[in-house]
C-alpha positions in Angstrom: -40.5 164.8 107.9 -40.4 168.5 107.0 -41.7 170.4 103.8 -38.4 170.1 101.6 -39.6 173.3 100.2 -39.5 175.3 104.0 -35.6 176.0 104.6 -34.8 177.2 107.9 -31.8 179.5 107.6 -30.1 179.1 111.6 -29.7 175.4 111.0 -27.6 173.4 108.9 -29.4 172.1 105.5 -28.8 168.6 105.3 -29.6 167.1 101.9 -30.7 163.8 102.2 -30.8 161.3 98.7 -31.6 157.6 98.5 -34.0 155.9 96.2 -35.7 153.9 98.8 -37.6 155.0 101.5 -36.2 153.0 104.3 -32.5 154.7 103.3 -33.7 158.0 103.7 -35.4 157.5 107.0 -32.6 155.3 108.3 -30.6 158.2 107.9 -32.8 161.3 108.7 -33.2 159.1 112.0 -29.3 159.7 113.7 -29.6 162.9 112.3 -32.4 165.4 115.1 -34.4 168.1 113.6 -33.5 170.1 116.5 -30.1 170.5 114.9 -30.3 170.2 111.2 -32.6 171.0 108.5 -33.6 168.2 106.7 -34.4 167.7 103.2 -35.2 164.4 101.2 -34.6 163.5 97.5 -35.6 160.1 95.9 -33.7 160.5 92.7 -31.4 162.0 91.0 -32.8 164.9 89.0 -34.7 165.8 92.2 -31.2 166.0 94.2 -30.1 168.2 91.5 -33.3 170.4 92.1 -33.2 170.5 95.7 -29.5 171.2 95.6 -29.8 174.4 93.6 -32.9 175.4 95.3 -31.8 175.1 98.8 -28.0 175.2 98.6 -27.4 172.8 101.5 -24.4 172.8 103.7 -23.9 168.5 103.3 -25.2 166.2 100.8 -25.9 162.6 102.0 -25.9 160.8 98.4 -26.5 157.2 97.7 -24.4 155.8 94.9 -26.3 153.0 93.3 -29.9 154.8 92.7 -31.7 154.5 88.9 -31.4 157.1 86.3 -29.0 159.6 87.7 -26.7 157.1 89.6 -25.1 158.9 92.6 -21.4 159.6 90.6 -23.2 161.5 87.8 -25.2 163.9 90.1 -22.1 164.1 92.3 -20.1 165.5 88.8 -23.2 167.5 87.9 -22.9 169.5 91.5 -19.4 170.2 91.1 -20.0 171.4 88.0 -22.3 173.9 89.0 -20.2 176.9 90.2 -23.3 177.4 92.6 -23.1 174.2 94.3 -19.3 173.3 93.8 -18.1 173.6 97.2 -21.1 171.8 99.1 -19.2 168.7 100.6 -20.9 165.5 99.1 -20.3 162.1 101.0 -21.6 159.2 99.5 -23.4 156.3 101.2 -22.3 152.8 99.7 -22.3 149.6 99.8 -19.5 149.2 97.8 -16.4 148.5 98.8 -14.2 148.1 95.4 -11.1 150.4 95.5 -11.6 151.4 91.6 -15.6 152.5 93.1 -14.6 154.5 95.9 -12.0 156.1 93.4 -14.5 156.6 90.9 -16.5 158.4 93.3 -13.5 160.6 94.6 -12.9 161.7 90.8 -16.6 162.6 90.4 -16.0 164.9 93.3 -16.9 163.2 96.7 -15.6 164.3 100.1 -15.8 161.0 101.8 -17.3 157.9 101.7 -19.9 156.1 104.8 -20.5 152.5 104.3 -23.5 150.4 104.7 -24.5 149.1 106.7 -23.4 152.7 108.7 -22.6 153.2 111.9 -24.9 155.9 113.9 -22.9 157.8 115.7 -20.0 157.9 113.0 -22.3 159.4 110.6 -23.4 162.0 113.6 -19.8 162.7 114.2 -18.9 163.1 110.8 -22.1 165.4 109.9 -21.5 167.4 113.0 -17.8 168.3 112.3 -18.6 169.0 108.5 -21.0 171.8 109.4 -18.9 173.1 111.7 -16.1 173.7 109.5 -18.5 174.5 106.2 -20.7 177.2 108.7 -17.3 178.2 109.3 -16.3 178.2 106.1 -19.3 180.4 104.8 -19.1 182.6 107.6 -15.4 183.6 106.5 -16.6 183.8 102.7 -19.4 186.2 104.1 -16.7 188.7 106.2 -14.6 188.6 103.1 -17.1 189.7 100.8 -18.5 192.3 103.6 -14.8 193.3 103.8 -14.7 193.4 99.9 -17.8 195.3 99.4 -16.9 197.8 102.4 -13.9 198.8 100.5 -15.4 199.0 97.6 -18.5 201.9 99.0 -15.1 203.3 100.5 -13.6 203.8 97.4 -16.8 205.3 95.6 -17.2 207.3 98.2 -13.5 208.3 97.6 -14.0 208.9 93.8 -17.4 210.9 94.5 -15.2 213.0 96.9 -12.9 213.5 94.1 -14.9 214.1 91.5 -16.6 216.8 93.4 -13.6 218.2 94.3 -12.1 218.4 90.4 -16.0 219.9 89.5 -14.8 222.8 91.9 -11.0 223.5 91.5 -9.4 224.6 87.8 -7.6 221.9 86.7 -4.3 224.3 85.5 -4.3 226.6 88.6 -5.5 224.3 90.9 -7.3 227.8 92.2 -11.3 227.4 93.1 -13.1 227.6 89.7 -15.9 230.1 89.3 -18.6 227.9 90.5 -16.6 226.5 93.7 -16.3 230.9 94.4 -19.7 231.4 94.0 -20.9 228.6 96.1 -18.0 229.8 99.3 -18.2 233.0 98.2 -21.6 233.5 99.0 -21.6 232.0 102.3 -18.5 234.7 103.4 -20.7 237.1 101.8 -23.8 236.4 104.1 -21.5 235.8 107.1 -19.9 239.2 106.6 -23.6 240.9 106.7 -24.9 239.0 109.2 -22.2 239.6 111.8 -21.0 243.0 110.5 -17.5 241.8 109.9 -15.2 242.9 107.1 -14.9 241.7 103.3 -12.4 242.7 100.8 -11.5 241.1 97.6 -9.2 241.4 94.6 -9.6 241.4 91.2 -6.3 240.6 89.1 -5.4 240.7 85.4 -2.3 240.1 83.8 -1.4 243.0 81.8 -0.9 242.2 78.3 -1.2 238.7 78.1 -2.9 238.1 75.1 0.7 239.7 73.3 2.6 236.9 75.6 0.5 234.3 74.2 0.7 235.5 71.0 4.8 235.8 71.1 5.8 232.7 72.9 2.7 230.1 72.6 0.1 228.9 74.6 2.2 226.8 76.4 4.3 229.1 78.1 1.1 231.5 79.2 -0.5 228.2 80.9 3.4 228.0 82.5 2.7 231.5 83.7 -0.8 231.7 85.1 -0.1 228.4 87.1 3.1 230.1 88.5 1.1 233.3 89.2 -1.0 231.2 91.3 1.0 229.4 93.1 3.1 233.4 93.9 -0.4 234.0 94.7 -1.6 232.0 97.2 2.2 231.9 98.7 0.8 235.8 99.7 -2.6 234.3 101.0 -4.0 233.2 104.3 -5.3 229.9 105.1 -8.3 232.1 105.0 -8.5 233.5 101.9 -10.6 232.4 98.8 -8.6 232.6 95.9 -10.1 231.5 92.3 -9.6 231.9 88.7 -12.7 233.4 86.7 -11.1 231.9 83.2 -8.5 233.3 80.8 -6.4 235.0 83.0 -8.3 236.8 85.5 -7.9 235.6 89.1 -10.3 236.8 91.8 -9.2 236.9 95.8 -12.0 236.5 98.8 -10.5 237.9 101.6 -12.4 237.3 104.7 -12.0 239.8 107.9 -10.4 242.2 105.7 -10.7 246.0 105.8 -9.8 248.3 103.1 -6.7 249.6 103.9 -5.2 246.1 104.6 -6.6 244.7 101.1 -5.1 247.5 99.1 -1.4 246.5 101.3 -1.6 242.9 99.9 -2.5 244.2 96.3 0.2 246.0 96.6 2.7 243.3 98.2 1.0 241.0 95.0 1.4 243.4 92.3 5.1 244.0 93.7 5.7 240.3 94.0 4.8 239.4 90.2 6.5 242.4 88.8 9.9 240.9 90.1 9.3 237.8 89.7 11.1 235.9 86.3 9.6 233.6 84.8 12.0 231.0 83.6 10.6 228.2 80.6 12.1 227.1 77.8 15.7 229.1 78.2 13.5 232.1 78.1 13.0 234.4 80.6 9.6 236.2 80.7 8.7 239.4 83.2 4.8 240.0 83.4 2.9 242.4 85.5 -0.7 242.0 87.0 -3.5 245.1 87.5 -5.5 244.5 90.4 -9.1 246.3 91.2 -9.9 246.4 95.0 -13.2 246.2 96.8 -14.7 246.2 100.2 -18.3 245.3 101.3 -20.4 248.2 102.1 -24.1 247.9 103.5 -25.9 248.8 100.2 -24.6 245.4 98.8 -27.1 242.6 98.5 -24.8 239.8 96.6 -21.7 238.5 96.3 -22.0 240.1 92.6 -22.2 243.1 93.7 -18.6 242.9 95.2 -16.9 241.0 92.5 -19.1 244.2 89.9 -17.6 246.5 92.2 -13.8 245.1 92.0 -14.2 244.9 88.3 -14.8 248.9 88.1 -11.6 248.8 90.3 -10.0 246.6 87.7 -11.1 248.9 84.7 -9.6 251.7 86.3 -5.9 250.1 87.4 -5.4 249.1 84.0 -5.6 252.2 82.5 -2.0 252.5 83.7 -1.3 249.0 84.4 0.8 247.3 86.6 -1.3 248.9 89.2 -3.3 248.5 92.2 -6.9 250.9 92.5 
């Protein structure tokens, strides 16, 4: 017989438990190696040890053995969520109705009687298996199925997260750090294949006195629907991002002077007719916008964004203007 301790992991673990000697081997005999793996227990408390070390697939279990008798180890397996479902068919000799139902309320499958018949226990073990291999194999798909959406769903949330670490959350424009990461590669691009760069920066014109007259609230209402008129103007293309407060900065990729000062113009236009409408109150705002174009003694992205700024400085000297 093998080492109860060796558990091969392709066949089906068969635990075997009688108190005598000849029981176990009469039934390890119907039962070939070639097809199960085979484990014997003498007693009781060494059923319960095998059971949790090895986890078999069936448990052959005598029912008259001393010490643990076969319905107490039978209740102490299904009360082990570990072990619960292994299917447990006791081996008797009994044949009382109030036994056999004792041993179904202390959680056994089935019964086999002795003397047993050979190729009924075969056919029995062999369909068990089956259906508990089955069974497991199921329980394994579901929890692959489980664990697959659950790595789907991180992944998801990571997504997420790194997206909300790179957009500002009341503009929904690119945040500073999600410009500086894009903006720098459309910066290098630019130089390395000689292409155009323009950008924008805007300010709205006075909007610490707009704040100060009607609230907080309504100047968040009014920078979110600046960007939305905003990128209503913009390409598919086009890198638009707020700084902070309410300075807004516009990458605009393939884009030569002349056509950069047109949009600021076509922005600066748009704003200044727009109304906004909160609260029953009807607010008019204008924006100053600073323009700047790459030129081949810039190194950085900074440079062009320092560059705008100047722009900026100088549009809002007069405001409501584009420079």
């Amino acid at each position: 017989m093998k080492n109860p301790n060796i558990h091969n992991h392709d066949k089906p673990v068969i635990l075997i438990v009688d108190d005598t000697l000849t029981g176990r081997r009469a039934i390890a005999s119907v039962l070939p190696e070639q097809e199960y793996d085979l484990s014997l227990a003498s007693n009781g408390a060494e059923a319960l040890s095998l059971a949790t070390k090895l986890k078999p697939d069936v448990i052959l279990l005598d029912v008259m053995m001393p010490g643990l008798s076969g319905y107490e180890v039978c209740r102490q397996i299904r009360s082990t969520p570990v072990l619960s479902d292994i299917p447990i068919l006791m081996i008797t000799s009994l044949t009382e109705r109030d036994e056999r139902l004792k041993g179904i309320a202390s959680g056994a499958a089935d019964f086999i009687s002795k003397p047993f018949d050979a190729l009924e226990l075969s056919t029995r073990i062999r369909n068990i298996t089956r259906l508990n291999r089955y069974r497991k194999l199921r329980e394994r798909n579901r929890q692959l199925t489980i664990m697959q959406q659950d790595l789907a769903d991180l992944k998801n949330k990571k997504h997420h997260l790194q997206k909300l670490a790179m957009i500002d959350d009341l503009t929904n424009l690119h945040n500073r750090r999600s410009l500086l990461s894009k903006g720098r590669e459309e910066f290098e691009r630019a130089r390395r294949y000689k292409s155009n760069l323009s950008a924008l920066m805007i300010d709205v014109d006075k909007f610490k006195n707009v704040n100060d007259t009607f609230g907080h609230g309504v100047g968040s209402f009014i920078l979110k629907s600046l960007a939305f008129e905003l990128k209503k103007n913009l390409r598919a293309i086009d890198i638009p991002s707020r700084l902070g407060g309410d300075e807004f900065f516009i990458l605009l990729p393939h884009t030569a002077r002349d056509s950069a000062l047109v949009l600021a113009e076509r922005l600066r236009e748009a704003i200044a007719a727009r109304d906004f409408k909160m609260n029953r109150r009807t607010i008019r705002v204008t924006i100053s916008i600073g323009v700047s174009t790459l030129s081949t003694s810039m190194n950085a992205l900074t440079e062009l964004m320092e560059a705008a700024d100047i722009a900026l400085y100088q549009a809002k000297v007069n405001r409501n203007t584009a420079a």
